[in-house]
N, C-alpha and C positions, 0 to 999 in steps of 0.2 A: 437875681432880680432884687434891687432894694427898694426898700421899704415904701417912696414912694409909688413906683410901680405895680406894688401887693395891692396898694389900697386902691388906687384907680381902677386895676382890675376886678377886686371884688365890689366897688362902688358898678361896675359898667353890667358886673351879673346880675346885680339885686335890681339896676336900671333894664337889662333883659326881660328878666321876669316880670316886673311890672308893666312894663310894655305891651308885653306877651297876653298879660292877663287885660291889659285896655283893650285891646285888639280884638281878643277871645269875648268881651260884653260888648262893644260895638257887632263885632259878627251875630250874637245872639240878639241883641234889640234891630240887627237890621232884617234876618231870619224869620225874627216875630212878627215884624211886618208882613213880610212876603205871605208866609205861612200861618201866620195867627196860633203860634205854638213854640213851647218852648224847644229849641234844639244846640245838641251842645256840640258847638262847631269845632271844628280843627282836627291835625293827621292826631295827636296828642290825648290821654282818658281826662285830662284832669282842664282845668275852668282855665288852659289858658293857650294860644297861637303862639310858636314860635316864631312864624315867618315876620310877625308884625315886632316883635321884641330884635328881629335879629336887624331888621330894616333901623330897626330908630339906635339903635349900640353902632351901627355901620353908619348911619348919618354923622350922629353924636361923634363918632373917634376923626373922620374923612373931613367936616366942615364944623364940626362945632366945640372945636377950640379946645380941648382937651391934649390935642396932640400939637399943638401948633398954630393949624389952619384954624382962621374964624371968619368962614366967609360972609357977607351980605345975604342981605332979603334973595336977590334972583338967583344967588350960586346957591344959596340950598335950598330955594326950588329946583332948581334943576337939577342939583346933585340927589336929590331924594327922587325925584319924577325918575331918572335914569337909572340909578341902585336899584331902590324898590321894584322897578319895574323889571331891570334885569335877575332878583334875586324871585321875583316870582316865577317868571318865565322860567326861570333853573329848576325852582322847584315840581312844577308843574311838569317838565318833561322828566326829572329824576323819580314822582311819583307813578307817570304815564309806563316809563321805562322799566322801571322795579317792580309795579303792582298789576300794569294791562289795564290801565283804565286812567278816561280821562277825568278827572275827578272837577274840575271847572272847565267850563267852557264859554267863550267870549265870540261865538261865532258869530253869531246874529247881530254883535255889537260893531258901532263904526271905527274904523281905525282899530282896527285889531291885528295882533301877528299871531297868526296861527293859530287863533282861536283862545289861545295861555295869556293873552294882557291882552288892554285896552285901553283906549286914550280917557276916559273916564275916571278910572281907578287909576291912573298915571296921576293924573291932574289932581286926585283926591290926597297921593302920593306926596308929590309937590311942596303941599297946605299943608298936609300933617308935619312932613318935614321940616318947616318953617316952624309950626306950631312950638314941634319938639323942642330942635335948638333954642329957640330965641324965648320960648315960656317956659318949658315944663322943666328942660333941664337945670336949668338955675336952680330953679326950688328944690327940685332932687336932689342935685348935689348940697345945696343949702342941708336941707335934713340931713343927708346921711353922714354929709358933714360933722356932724353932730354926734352922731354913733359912738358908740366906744368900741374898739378894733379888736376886742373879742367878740363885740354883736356882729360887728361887721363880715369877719373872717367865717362866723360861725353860720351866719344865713347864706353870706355865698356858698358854703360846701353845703349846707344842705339842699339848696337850690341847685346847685349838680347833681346830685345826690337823685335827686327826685326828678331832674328831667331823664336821665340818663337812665332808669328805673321804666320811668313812663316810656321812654320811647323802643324799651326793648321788649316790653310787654304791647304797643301800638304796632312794630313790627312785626311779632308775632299772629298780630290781630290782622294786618291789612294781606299777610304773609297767606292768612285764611282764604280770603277775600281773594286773592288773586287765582289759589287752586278753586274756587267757585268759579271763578272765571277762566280761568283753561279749561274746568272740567262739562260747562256747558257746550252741546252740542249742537253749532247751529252754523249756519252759512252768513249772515250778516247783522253786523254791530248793533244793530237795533234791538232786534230780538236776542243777542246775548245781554244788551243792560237790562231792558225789561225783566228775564228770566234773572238775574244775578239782582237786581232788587228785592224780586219776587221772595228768591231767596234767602236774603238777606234779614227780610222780615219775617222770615219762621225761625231765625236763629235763636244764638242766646244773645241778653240782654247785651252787652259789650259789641258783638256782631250787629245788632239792632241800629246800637249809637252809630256805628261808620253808616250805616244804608239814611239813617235820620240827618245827618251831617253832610253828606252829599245826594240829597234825593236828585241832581242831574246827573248822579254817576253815567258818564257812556264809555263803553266801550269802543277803544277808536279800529278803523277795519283794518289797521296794518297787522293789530294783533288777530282779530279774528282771521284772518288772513293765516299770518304762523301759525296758530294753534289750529286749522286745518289741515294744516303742512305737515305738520306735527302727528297728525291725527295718522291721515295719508301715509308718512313715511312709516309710523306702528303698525298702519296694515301693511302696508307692502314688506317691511320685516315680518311680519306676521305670518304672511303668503310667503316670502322666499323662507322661511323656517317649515312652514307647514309642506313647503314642495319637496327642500331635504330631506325633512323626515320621510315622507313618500318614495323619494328615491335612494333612500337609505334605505328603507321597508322591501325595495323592488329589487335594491343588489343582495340583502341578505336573504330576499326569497331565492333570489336565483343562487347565490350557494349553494344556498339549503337544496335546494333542486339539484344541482349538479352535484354535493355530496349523495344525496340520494342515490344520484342514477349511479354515480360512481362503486357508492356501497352496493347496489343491487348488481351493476355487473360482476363484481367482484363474487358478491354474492350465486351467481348464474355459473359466472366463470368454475367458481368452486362446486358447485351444485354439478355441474358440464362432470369436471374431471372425476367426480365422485362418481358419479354414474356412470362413467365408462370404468372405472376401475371395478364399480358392482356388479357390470354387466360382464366386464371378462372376466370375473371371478364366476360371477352364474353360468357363463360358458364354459368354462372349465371344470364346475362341479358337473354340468351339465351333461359334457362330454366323461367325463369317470361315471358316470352313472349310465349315461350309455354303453359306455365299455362296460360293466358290470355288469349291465340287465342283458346286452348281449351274450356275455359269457355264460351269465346264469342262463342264455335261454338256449342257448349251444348244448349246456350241460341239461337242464332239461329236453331238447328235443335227442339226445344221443342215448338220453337214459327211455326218453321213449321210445324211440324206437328198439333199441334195444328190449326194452318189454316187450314190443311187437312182433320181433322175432321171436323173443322166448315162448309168448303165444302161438305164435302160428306156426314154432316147432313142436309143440303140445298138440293142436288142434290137427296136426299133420300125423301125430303119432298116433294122436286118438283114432283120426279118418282110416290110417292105415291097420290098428286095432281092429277097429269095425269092419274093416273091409276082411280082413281074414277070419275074423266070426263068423262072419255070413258064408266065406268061401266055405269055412269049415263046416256050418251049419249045413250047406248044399252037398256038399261029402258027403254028410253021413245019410 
């Protein structure tokens, strides 16, 4: 890149920024009207609109002679009415699409496309555009003209420096905003802005400025829509997990069941053969002890009777004693 080209370019950022920051006080004096209150507009923390700085840098390089072209009064009306209005609309669905919320809205306005532009701010678009080119720019460049190309070089980097700062701490911020808004639970876009306002102003200060910056925030229903779906499809994972674990619970009872019963036949089965093996051991003591008690009772009744002879050879001897006493006794 030489050197001409360095300076153009950091001439076109310092003309950004400035832009940015017209834009940013026009937004806030048009705001105070509405709302009789100060509020500090734009996606951005700090006092200035990029969309408005980036519209007049794209008019400026496309028709206002910088680069070439330097068209008339009507070509940069209409090159600005067309830009501007198409760079709004882009942004408008890149913020609808990244954040869940439509953060302007043109509906109720005539000649509008999709509710993101309207022929009003087209036409204001236009005038500015003309404004820019054919007045402001001169003088701009006039001054900076002027510059010494260490000021120069040194405020464009800062001027990066500090958007690129801002807008990562703005994404972080709108990043918030958006989990407020998947996180309310409702069925239609109305009462999700309502409730993500509500929101928004219990927050902290930072959180505050975006809900103060677009108090029409709405949410549009294609998102409440998906974040239903969303919702819906975590239950239905929810339930098909909650059903697994259930029939995962139902197959590891019936193991557990069929190991049981298995361990308990097992058990029964061994219990079975024990039992007969202590039953035919009981029978077999059984029967020696009956043989024994028999023999002993063999040997006792043989010894009794035997006694009973011996008695009743006794008592026979005795009778027959007696009996010849007496005979003898009658002898004499």
């Amino acid at each position: 890149m030489n050197q001409e080209m360095l300076i153009l370019t950091a001439e076109l950022i310092i003309l950004f920024f400035a832009y940015s920051v017209a834009g940013w006080c026009m937004e806030v004096i048009l705001k105070y009207r509405q709302f009789h209150r100060f509020i500090n507009r734009g996606f951005l923390i700090g006092p200035y609109c990029p969309i408005y700085g980036s519209g007049a840098v794209v008019i400026t390089v496309v028709i206002g002679g910088t680069v070439g072209a330097d068209g008339g009064y009507l070509e940069t009306f209409l090159t600005a009415f067309v830009v501007c209005g198409a760079l709004e609309y882009a942004v408008s669905w890149y913020m609808e699409k990244m954040f869940h919320a439509r953060w302007w809205d043109y509906t109720g306005k005539p000649l509008n496309i999709r509710g993101r532009i309207w022929i009003g701010n087209l036409i204001l678009f236009g005038l500015g555009g003309v404004l820019i080119v054919k007045w402001m720019d001169p003088v701009l460049f006039g001054i900076l003209g002027r510059w010494p190309l260490r000021v120069l070089y040194t405020a464009a980097v800062l001027i990066i420096v500090l958007m690129v700062l801002d807008y990562v701490a703005s994404h972080v911020l709108f990043h918030m905003v958006r989990q407020e808004i998947d996180g309310v639970d409702a069925d239609n876009s109305e009462e999700v802005s309502l409730r993500v306002r509500a929101l928004l102003r219990s927050k902290s200060t930072l959180l505050r400025r975006i809900g103060d910056s677009y108090p029409n925030l709405k949410v549009s229903p294609e998102v409440v829509l998906a974040n239903l779906k969303k919702r819906q499809e975590k239950l239905r994972l929810a339930a098909q997990e909650h059903e697994r674990k259930i029939v995962e619970a139902v197959q590891q009872g019936q193991e557990q069941l069929a190991e049981t019963m298995r361990n308990a036949q097992e058990q029964l089965a061994e219990s079975v053969k024990n039992g007969k093996e202590q039953l035919v051991e009981s029978v077999k003591n059984s029967k020696e002890q009956l043989a024994e008690s028999v023999k002993n009772s063999k040997e006792q009744l043989a010894e009794s009777v035997k006694n009973v002879k011996e008695q009743m050879q006794v008592s026979g001897e005795e009778k027959k004693e007696k009996s010849d006493d007496v005979r003898n006794d009658r002898l004499k």
